[in-house]
KOLMI-754541 format. One record per residue (C-alpha): x, y, z. Coordinates in steps of 0.2 Angstrom, whole numbers, plus 5000, padded with zeros to 4 digits. Example, Ala and Ser with C-alpha at 12.3 -4.5 7.8 and 13.67 -1.06 7.14 Angstrom:
506249785039
506849955036
***
This chain:
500050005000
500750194996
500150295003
500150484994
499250615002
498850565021
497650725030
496450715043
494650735040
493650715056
493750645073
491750565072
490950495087
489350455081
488850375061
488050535055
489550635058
490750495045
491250555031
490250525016
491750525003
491450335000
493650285002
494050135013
494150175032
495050115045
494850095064
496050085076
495250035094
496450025111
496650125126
497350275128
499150215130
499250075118
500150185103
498750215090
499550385085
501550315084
500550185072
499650275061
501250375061
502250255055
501050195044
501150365033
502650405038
502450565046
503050625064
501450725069
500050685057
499150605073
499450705092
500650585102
501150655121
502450605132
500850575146
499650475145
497850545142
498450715137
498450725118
***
């Protein structure tokens, strides 16, 4: 997978507030600790795309 042009969109927390752009989604469940941001991170290969903090609980 290459990925070109990573952005973020919208944080959702309900279905009517998804997007309605009809591309692939992904979800990433964990707790607040478990490195969700260092992986999508990595995963574009960007360093701040998605918030990471030194403490936990306080993106």
């Amino acid at each position: 997978m290459i990925i070109k042009n990573p952005q973020f969109t919208i944080s959702a927390v309900s279905p009517k507030q998804y997007p309605q752009d009809n591309l692939p989604q992904v979800v990433l469940v964990g707790k607040s600790n478990v490195g969700k941001s260092s992986f999508i991170n990595t995963l574009v290969n960007r360093k701040r795309l998605a918030r990471t903090s030194s403490e936990p609980r306080k993106n």
